[in-house]
ROMAR-118353 format. One record per atom (N, C-alpha, C): x negated, y, z; residue in one letter. Coordinates in steps of 0.02 Angstrom, whole numbers, padded with zeros to 5 digits, always signed. Layout:
% residues N
XYZA/...
END
This chain:
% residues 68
-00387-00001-00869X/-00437-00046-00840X/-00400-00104-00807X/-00425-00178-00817X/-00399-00216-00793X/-00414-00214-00716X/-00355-00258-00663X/-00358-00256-00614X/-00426-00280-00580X/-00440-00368-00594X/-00521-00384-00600X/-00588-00332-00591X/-00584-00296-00663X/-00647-00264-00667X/-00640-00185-00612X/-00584-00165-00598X/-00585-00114-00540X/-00596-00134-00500X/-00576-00209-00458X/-00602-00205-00399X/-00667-00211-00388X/-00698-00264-00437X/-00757-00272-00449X/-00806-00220-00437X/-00792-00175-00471X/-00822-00111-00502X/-00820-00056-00416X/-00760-00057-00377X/-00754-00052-00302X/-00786-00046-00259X/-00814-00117-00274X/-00840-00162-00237X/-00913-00137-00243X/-00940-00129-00298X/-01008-00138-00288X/-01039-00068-00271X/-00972-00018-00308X/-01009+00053-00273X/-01000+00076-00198X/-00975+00002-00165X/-00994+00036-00092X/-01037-00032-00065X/-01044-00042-00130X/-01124-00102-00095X/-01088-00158-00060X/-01045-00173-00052X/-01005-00248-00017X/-01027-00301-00089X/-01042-00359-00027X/-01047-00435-00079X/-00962-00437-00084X/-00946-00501-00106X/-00896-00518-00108X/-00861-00550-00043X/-00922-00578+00003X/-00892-00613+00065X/-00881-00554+00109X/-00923-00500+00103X/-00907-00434+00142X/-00845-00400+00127X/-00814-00411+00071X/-00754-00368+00048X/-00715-00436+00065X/-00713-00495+00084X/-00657-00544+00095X/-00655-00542+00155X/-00704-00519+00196X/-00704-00507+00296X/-00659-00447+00301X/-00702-00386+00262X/-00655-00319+00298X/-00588-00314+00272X/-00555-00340+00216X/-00500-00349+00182X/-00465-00391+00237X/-00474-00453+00261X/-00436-00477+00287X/-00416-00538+00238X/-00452-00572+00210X/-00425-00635+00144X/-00495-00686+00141X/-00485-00727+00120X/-00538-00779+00097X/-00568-00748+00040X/-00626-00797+00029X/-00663-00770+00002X/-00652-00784-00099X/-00617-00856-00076X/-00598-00875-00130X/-00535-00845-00168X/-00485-00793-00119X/-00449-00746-00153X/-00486-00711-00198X/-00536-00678-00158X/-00586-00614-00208X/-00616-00641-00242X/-00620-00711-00252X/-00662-00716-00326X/-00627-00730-00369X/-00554-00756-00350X/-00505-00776-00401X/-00467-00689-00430X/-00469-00657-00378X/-00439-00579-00408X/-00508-00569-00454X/-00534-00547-00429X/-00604-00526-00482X/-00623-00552-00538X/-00592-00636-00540X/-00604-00670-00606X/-00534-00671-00664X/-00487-00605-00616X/-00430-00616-00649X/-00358-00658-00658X/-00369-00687-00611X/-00322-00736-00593X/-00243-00745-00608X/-00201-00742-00647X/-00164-00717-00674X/-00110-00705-00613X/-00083-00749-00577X/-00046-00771-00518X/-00074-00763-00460X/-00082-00699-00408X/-00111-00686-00346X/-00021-00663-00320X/-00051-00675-00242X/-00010-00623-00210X/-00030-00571-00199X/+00044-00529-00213X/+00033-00434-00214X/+00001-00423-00136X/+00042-00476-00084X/+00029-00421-00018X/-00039-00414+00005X/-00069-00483-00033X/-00165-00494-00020X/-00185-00434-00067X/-00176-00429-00119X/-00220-00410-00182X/-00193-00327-00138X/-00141-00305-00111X/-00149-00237-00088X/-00193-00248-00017X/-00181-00291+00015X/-00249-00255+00078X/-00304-00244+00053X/-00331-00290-00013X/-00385-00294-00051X/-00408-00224-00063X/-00333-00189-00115X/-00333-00113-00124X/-00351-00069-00097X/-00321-00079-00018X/-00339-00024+00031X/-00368-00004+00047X/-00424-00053+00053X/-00504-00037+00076X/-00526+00026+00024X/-00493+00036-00003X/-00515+00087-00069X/-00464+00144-00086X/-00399+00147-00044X/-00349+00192-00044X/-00324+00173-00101X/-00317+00123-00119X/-00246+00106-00165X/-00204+00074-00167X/-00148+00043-00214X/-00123-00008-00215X/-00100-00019-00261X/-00063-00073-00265X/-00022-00098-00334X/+00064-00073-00317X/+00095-00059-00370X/+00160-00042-00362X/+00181-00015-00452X/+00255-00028-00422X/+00295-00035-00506X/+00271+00016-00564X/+00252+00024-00598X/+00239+00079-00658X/+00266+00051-00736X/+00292+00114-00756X/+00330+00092-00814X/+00298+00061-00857X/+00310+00016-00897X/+00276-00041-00944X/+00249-00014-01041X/+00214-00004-01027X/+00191+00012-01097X/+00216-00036-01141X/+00244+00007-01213X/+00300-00015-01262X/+00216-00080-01298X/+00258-00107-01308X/+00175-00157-01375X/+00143-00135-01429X/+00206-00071-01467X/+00155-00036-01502X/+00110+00033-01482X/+00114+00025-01428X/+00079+00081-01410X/+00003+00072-01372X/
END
């Protein structure tokens, strides 16, 4: 699952708009619409408080080969 559609997806099963998840996160609002729309270039340390609110985060995982 892309990063975008999880938070998205996050987001709505605990009923937060988007300006509500950019208050309790701690970020603008225009971060969370640029993560959510996919943004190719975010910062990690935003896009993890983003996470937290949800007990996760981003961190290194081995890279899937291209043919697989």
């Amino acid at each position: 699952m892309e990063l975008a559609s999880f938070v998205k997806e996050k987001r709505k099963s605990v009923s937060l708009t988007q300006p509500e998840l950019a208050e309790k996160a701690g970020v603008g609002l225009r971060f969370v619409r640029e993560l959510e729309q996919g943004k190719q270039s975010l910062r990690i340390d935003k896009v993890n408080q983003v996470l937290r609110l949800f007990s996760y985060e981003v961190g290194a995982v081995p890279a899937k080969k291209e043919n697989e």
